[in-house]
N, C-alpha and C positions, 0 to 999 in steps of 0.2 A: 504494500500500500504506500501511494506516496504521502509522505507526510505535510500537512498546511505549512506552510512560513512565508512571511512577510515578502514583498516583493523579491527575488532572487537577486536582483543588481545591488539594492540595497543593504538589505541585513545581514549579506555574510560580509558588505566589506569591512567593517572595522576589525575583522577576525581576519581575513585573508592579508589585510596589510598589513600585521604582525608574523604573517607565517614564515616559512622559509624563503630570503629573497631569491630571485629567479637567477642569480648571479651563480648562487651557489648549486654547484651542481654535482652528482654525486659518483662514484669513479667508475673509469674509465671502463667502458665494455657493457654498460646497465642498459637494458633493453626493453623492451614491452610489443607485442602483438594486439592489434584489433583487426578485427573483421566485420563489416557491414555486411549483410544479405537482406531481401526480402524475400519475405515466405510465401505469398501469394495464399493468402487467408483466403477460406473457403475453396481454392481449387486447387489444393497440395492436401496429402494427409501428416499428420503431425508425426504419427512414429517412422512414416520413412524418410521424413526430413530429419529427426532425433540423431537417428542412425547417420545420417550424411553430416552433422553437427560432430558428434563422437568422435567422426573420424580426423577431426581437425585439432593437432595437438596444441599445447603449448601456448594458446588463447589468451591474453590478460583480460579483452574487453569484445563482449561481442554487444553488435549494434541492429535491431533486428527491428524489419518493417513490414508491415501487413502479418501482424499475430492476431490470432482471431477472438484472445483472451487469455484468463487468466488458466485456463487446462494447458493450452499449446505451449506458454512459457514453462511451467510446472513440467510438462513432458521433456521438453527439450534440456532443462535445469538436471531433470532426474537421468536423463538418460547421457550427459557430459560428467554429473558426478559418478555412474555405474564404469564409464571409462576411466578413471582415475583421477577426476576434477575435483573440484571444492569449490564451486560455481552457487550465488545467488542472483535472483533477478529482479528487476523491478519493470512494472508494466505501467505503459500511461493511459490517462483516464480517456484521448481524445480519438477520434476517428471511428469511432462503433465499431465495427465490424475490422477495420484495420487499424489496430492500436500498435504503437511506438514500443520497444522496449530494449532495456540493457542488461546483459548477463554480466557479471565479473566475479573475477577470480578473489575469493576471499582470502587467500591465504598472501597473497600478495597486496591486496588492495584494501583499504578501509575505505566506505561511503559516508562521507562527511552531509550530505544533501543533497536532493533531489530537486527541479522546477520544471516546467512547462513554461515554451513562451508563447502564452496564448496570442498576443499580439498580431503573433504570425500566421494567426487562421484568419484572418480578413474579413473578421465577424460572422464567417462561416463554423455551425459544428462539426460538418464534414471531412472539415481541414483538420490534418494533422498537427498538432503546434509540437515545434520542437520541443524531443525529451532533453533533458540535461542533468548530469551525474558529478556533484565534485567528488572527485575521489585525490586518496594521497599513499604514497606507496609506503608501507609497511617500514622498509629496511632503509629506504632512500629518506624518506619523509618528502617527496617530492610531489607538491600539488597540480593537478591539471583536471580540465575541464572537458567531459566528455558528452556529446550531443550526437543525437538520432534526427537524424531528419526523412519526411517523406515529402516533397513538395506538390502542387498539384499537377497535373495532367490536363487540365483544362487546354481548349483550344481558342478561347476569347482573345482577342488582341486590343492589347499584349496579353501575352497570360498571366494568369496568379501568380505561376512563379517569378516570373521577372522583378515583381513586387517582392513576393519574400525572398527572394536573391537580397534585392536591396537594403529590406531592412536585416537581415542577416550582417550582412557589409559592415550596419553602421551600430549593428548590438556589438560585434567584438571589437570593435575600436573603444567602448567603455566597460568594459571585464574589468572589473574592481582585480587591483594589484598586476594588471598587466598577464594571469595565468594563461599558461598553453592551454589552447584548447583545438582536439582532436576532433574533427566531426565528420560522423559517417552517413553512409543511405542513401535511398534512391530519389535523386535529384532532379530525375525527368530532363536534363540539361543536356540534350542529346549531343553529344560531342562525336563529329564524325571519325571512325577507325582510319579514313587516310589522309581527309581533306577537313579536318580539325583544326590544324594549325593556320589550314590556308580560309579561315575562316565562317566554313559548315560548321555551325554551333548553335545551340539556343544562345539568345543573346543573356539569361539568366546568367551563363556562364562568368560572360565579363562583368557581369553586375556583381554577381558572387567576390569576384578578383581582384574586383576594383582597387586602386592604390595596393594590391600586397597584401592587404589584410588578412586575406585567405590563400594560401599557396597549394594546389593538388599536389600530393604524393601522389605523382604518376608513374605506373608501373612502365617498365621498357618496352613491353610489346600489350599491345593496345587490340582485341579481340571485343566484338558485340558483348554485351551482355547480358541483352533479352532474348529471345527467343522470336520477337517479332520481325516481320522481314527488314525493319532498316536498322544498317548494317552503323550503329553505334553505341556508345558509351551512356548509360544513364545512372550509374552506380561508381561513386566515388569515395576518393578519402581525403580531407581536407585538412590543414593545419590553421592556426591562428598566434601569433605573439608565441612564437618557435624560437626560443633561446638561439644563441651560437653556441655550435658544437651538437646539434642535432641534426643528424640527420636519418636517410629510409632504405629501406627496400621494398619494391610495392611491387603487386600481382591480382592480375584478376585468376581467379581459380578454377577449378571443375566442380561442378556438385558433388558429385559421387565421392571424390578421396580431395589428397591435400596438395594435388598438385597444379603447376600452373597452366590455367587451360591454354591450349595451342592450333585445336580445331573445332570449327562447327559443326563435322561429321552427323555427330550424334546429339546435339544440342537440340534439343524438342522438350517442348512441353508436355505433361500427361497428369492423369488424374491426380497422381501420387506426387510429381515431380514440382517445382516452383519454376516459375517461368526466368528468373534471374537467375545469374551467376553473383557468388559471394566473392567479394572483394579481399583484400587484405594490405595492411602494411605492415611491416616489422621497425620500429625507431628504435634509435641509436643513439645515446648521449653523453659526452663525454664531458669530463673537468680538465680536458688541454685547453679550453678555449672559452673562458669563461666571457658573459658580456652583462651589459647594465641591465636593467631590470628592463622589461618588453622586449628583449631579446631581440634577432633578425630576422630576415624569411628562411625557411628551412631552405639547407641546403641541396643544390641537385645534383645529381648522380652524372659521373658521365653519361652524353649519348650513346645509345648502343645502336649501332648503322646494322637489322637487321636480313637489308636484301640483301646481301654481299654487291652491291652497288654500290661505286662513292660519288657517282652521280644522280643519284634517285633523288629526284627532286622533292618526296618527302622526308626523305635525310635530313635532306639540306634545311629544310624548313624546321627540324626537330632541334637540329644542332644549334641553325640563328635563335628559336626561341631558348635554347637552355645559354645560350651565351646572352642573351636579352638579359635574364633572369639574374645570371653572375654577378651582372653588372649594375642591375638594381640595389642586389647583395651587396654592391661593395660599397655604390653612394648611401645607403642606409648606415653603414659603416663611420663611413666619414663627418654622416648627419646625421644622427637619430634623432628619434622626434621623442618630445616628451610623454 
């Protein structure tokens, strides 16, 4: 159950501004995994999805959309702890029939508090309002802010989401104490698998992106993630106010086991089955490179030029944007903002 408390922005800050500053970080090599999925409530069944859950090891946060209630998260809880987990969950109150919800790892993770930002439903009950989980890690004492999101699918123009893109944007520019905040789920923001960079994108995207706020942990090889015929991205994993000295590894996965999906072959949707692929990133955080409190953008990984072409002109376009990106890194470097 989530628990009542005072507006979310408000009444943890005078407690977060005392916590561990974001400068200090804790040594070298400390890690954490989350994964986003959606389940596709009402047309997946809960224990064969359990089973496809289990098989995913080493988990700290899963981030899970379209839960059809409070049985489906229970099944899925019970069936990661029969695998050798120590997993609880919490479910949110919004969406009816598609509810928000976060699983974590208790052994590593304490849950300091829960919110919903209703805001982000657009006076709609239908709309999901972002779940939000502060948690802080056990050994590290290290705080960060973890959000589910499900945006809408609406086709009105502009759409919903463009809007909650935006006020997304401009809630984690005021995150009391500047905490990182990780946020997963299926974002409708269709980013195209080739012609993404070259600007096939919902425009939610850049609203999302806007100034740096939010940086995707984007996996190296970029694969559909729905089942539906157009061939893009709607399931992501975002960062916000990413210290220096983090960085990722990021993968869209298979259903079935724990590996990174590599073909559509057999990607279809079925009674049992959820029409998305689960996401993932792994962070990395290290004490070589400490910085001021609100941190930088996370860092990016080299490009990986997967055609064996060093002409492919979506290379090229992969490599300018992560050099774009560098370079943002370093005037933020130079400037940080307060």
């Amino acid at each position: 159950m989530i628990r009542t408390v005072v507006p979310f922005l408000f009444a943890l800050s005078a407690w977060l501004t005392v916590s561990v500053p974001l400068a200090a970080q804790p040594s070298a090599g400390e890690s954490f995994r989350v994964v986003g999925w959606n389940l596709e409530s009402g047309e997946s069944d809960d224990d064969f999805l359990a089973a496809q859950v289990a098989k995913k090891k080493g988990v700290t946060v899963w981030g899970f959309s379209e839960v059809a209630g409070q049985k489906t998260l229970d099944t899925l809880v019970n069936a990661a702890n029969k695998a050798g987990g120590k997993y609880a969950g919490v479910l949110g109150t919004t969406g009816g029939g598609d509810r928000l919800a976060i699983m974590f790892d208790t052994s590593r993770l304490t849950l300091a508090s829960v919110e919903e930002l209703k805001l982000i439903q657009l006076g709609s009950k239908n709309q999901r309002a972002p779940l939000v989980g502060h948690f802080k890690g056990k050994t590290t004492g290290k705080e960060f802010l973890f959000v589910v999101n499900h945006l809408s699918r609406d086709t009105s123009s502009p759409p919903k989401r463009v809007q909650q893109a935006k006020m997304l944007n401009a809630w984690v520019k005021d995150v009391p104490a500047k905490l990182p905040v990780v946020m997963v789920g299926d974002f409708n923001l269709d980013f195209h698998v080739t012609q993404g960079d070259a600007g096939k994108r919902d425009p939610g995207f850049d609203e999302l992106t806007r100034d740096n706020r939010f940086v995707w942990a984007r996996p190296a090889k970029l694969i559909k993630t729905n089942t539906a015929s157009f061939n893009t991205v709607l399931d992501f994993v975002f960062v916000g106010n990413a210290p220096a000295g983090w960085s990722f590894d990021a993968r869209i996965l298979n259903r079935e086991d724990d590996k990174e999906a590599t073909s559509n072959k057999n990607f279809k949707d079925s009674k049992q089955a959820t029409d998305h692929r689960p996401v993932d990133a792994v962070f990395t955080f290290s004490a070589a490179t400490p910085g001021p409190a609100g941190g930088f953008p996370l860092a990016i990984p080299a490009v990986r030029d997967t055609t064996g072409k060093a002409d492919d002109p979506a290379a090229i376009r992969r490599e300018i944007e992560a050099l774009r990106q560098r370079l943002r890194e370093l005037e933020e470097r130079l400037n940080p903002q307060e």
